[in-house]
DSSP file (Angstrom, degrees, kcal/mol; ACC not computed):
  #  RESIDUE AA STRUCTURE BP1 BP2  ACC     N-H-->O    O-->H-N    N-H-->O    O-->H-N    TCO  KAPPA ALPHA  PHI   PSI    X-CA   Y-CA   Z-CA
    1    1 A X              0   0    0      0, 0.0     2,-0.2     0, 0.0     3,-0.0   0.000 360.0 360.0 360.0 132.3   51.6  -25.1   54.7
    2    2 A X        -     0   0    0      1,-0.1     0, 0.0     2,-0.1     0, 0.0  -0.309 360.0-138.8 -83.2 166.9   54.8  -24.5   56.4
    3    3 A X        +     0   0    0     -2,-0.2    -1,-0.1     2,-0.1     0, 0.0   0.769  66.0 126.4 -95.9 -24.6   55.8  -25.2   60.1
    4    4 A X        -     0   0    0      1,-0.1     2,-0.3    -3,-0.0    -2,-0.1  -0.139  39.5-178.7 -41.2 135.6   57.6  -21.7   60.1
    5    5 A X        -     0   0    0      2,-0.1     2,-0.3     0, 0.0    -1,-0.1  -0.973  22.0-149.1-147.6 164.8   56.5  -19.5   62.8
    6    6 A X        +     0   0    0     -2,-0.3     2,-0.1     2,-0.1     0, 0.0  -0.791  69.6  33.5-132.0 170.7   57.0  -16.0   64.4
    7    7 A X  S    S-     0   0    0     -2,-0.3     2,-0.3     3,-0.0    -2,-0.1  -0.232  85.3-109.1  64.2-154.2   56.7  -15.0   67.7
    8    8 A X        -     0   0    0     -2,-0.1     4,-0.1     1,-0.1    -2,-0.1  -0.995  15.6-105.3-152.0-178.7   57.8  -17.7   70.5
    9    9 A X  S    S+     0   0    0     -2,-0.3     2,-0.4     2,-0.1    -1,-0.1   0.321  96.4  54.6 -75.8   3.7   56.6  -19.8   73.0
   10   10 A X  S    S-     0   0    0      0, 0.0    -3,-0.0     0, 0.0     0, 0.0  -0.981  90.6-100.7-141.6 141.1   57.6  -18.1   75.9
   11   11 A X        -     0   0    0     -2,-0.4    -2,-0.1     1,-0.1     3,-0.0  -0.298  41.6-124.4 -59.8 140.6   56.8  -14.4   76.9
   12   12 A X        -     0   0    0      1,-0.1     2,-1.1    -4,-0.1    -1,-0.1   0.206  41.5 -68.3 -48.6-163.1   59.7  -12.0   76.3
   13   13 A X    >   -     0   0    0      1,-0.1     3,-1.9     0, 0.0    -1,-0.1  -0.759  55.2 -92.3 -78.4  75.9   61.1   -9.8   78.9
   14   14 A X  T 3  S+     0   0    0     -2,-1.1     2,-0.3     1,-0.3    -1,-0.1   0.485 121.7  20.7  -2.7 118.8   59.5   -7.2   80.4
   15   15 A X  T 3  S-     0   0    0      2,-0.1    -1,-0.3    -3,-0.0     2,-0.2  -0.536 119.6-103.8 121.6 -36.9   60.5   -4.0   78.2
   16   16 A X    <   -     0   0    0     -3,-1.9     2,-0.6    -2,-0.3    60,-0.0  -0.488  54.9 -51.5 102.9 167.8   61.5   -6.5   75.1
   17   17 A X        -     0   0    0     -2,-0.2     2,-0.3     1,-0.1    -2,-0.1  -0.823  59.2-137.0 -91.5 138.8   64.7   -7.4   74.2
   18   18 A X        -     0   0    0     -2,-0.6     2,-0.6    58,-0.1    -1,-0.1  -0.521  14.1-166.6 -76.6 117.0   67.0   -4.0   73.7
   19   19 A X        -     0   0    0     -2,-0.3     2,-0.2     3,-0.0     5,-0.1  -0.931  24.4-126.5-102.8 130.0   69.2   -4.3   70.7
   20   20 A X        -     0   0    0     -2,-0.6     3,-0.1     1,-0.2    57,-0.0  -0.590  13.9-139.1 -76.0 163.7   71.9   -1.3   70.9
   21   21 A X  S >  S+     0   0    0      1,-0.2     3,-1.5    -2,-0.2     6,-0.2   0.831  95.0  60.8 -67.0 -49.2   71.6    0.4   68.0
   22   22 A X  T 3  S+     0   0    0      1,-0.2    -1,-0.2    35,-0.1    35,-0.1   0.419 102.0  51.7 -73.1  15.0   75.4    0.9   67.5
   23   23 A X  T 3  S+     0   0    0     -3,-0.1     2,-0.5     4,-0.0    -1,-0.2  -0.148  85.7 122.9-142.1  28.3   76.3   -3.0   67.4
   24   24 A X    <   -     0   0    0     -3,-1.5     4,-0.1     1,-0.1    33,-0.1  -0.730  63.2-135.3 -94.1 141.5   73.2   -3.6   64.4
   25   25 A X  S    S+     0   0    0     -2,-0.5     3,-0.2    59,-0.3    -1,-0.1   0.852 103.4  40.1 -71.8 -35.4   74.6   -5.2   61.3
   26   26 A X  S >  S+     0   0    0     58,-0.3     3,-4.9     1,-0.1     2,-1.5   0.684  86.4 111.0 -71.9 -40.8   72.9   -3.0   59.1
   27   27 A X  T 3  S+     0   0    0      1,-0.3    30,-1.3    -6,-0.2    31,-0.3   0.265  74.2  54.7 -27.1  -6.5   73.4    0.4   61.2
   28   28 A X  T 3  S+     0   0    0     -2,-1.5     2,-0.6    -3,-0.2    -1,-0.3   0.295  84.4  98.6-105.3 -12.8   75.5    2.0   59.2
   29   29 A X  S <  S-     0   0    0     -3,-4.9    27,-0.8     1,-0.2     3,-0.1  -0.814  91.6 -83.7-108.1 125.9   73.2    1.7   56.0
   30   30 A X  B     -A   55   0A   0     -2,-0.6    25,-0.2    25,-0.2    -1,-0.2   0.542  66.4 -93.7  -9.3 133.0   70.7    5.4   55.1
   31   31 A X        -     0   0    0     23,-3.6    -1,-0.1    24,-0.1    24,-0.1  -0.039  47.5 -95.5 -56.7 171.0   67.9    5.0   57.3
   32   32 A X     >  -     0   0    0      1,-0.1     4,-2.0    50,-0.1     5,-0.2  -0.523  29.5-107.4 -97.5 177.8   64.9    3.3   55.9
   33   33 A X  H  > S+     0   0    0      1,-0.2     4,-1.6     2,-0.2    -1,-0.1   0.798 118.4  49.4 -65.8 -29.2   61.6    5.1   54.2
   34   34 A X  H  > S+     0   0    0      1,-0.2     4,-2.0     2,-0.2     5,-0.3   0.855 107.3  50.3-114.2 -53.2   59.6    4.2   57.2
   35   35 A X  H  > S+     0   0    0      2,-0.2     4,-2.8     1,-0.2     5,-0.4   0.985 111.8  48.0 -65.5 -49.9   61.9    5.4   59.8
   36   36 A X  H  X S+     0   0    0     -4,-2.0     4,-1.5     1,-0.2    -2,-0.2   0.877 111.5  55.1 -65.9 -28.1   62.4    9.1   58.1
   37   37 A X  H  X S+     0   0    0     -4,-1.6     4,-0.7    -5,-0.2     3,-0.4   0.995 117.8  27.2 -84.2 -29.0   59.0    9.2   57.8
   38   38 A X  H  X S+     0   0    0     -4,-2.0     4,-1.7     1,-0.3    -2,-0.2   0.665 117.0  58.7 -61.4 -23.7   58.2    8.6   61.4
   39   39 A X  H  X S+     0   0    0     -4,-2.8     4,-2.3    -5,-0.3     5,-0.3   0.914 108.0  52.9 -80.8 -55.0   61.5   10.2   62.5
   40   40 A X  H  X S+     0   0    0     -4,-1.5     4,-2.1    -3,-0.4    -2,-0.2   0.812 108.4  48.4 -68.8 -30.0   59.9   13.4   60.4
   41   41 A X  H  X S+     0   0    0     -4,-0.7     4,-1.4     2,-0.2    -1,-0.3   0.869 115.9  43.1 -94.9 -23.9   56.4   13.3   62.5
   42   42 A X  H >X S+     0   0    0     -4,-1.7     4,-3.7     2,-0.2     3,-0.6   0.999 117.2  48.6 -58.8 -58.4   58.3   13.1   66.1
   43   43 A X  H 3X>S+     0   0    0     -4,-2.3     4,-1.6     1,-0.3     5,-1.1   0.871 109.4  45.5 -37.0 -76.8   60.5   15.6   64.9
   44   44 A X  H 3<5S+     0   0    0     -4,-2.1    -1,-0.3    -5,-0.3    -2,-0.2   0.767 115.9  55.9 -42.1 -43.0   57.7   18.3   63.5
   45   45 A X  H <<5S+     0   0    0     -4,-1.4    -2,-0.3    -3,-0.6    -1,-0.2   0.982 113.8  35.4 -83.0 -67.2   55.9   17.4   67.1
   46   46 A X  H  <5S-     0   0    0     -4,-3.7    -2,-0.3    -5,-0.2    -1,-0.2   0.463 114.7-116.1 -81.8  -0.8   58.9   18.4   69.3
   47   47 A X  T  <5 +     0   0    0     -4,-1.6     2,-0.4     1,-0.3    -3,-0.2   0.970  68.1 137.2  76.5  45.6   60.1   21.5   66.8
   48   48 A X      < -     0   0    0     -5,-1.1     2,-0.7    -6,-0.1    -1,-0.3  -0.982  49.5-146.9-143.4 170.8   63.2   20.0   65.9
   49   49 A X        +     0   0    0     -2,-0.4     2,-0.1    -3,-0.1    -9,-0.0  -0.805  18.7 178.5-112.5 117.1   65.1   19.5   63.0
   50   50 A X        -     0   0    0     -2,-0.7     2,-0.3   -11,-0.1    -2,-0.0  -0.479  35.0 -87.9 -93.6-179.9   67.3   16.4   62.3
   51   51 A X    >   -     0   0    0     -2,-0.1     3,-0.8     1,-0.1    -1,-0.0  -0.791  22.8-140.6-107.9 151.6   69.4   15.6   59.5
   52   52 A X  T 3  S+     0   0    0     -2,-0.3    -1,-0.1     1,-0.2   -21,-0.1   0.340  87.7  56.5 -85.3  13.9   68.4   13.8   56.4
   53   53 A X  T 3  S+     0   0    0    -23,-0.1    -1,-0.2     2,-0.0   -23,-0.1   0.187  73.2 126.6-120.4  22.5   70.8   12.0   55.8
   54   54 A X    <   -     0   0    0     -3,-0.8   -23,-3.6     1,-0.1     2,-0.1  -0.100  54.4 -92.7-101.8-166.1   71.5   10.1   58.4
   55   55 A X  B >>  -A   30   0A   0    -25,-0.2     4,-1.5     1,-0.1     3,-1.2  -0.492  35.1-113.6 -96.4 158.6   72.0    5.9   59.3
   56   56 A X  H 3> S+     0   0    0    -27,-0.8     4,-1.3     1,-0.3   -28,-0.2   0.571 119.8  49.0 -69.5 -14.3   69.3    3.4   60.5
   57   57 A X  H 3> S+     0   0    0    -30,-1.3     4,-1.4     2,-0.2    -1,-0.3   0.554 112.8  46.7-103.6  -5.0   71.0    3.1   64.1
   58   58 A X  H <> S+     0   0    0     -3,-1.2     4,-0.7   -31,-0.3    -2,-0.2   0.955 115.7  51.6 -89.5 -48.9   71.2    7.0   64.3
   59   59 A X  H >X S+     0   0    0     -4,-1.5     3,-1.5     1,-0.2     4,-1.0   0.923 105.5  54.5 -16.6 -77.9   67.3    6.8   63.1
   60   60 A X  H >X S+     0   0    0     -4,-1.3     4,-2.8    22,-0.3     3,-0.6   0.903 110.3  43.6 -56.7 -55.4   66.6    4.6   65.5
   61   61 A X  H 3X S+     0   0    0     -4,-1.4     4,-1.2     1,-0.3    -1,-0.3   0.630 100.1  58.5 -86.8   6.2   67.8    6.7   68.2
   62   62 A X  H <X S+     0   0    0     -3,-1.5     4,-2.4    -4,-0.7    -1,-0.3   0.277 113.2  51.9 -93.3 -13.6   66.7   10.0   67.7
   63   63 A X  H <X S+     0   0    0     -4,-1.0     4,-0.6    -3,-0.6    -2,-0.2   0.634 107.8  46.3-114.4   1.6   63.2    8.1   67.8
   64   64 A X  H  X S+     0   0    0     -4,-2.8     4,-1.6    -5,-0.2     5,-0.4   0.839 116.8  50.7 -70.1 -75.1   63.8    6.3   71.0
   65   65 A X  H >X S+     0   0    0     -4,-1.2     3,-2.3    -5,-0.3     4,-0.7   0.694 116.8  35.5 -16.6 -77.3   65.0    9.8   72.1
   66   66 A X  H 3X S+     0   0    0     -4,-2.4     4,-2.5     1,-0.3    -1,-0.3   0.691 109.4  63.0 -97.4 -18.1   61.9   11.8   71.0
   67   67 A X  H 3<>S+     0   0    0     -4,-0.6     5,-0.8    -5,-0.2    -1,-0.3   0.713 108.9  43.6 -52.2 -17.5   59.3    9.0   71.8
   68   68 A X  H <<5S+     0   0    0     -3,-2.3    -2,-0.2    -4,-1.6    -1,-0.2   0.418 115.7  48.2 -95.2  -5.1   60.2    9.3   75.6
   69   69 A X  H  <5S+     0   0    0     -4,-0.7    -3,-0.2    -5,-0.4    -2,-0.1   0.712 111.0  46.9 -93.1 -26.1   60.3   12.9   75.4
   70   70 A X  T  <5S-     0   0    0     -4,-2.5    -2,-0.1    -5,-0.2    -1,-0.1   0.515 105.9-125.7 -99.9  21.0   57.1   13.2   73.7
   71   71 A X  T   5 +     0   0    0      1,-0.3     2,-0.3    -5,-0.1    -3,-0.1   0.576  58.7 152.4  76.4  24.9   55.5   10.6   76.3
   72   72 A X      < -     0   0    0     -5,-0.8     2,-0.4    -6,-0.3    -1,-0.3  -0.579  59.3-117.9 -68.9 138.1   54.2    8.4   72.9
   73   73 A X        -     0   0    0     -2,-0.3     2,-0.2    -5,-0.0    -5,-0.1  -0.719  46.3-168.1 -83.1 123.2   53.9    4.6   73.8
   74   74 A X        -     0   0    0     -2,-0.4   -10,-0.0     1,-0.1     3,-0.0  -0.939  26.5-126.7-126.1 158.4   57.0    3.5   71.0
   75   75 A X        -     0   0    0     -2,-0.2     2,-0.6     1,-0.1     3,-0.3   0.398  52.8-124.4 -78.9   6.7   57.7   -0.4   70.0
   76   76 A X        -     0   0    0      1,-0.2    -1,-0.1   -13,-0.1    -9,-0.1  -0.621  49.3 -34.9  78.6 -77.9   61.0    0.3   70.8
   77   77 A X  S    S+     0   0    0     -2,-0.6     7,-0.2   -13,-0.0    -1,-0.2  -0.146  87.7 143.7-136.2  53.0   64.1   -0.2   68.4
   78   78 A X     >  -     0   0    0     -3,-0.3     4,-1.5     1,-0.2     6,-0.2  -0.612  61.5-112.8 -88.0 167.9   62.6   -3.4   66.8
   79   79 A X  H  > S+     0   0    0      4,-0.2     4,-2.9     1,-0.2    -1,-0.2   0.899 109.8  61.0 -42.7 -61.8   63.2   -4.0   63.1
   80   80 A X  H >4 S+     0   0    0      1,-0.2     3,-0.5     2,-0.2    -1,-0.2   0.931 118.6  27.1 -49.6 -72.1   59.6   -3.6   61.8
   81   81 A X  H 34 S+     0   0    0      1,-0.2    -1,-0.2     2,-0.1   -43,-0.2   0.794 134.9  24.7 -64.9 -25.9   59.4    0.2   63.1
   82   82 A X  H 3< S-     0   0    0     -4,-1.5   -22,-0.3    -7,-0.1    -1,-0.2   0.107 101.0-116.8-139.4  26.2   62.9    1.6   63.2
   83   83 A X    <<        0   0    0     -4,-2.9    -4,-0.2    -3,-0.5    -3,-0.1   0.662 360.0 360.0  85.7  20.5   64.7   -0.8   60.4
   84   84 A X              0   0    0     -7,-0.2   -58,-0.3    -6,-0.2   -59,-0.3   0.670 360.0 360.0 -82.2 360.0   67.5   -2.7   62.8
């Protein structure tokens, strides 16, 4: 069994901690499958059209964007959902 563990011992910070997008080590690299599809269902829901070709911090923020405009509770820009 390992001692490795996730989460921590103390609560975060009210909201979570906020990663900018633009300062992600990865951010520059195609957005990931997970993010275009969710990025596709915001999109389709607010009747607009993004491009497909764009980078995981650009991802990320067109689904910050359109989760506070479409009043969806979102996890915010953490790795697991929007690939920083």
């Amino acid at each position: 069994m390992s001692d490795e563990t996730l989460g921590s011992p103390t609560p975060e910070p009210q909201g979570g901690f906020a990663r900018d997008p633009e300062e992600w080590v990865t951010g520059d690299e195609p957005m990931t499958d997970a993010q275009r599809s969710y990025l596709d269902t915001l999109a389709r829901e607010a009747g607009e059209e993004i491009p497909a070709d764009i980078t995981k911090a650009q991802a990320s923020e067109h689904i910050d964007r359109l989760q506070k405009s479409s009043g969806r509770v979102g996890g915010g820009s953490d790795e697991a959902q929007t690939g920083g």
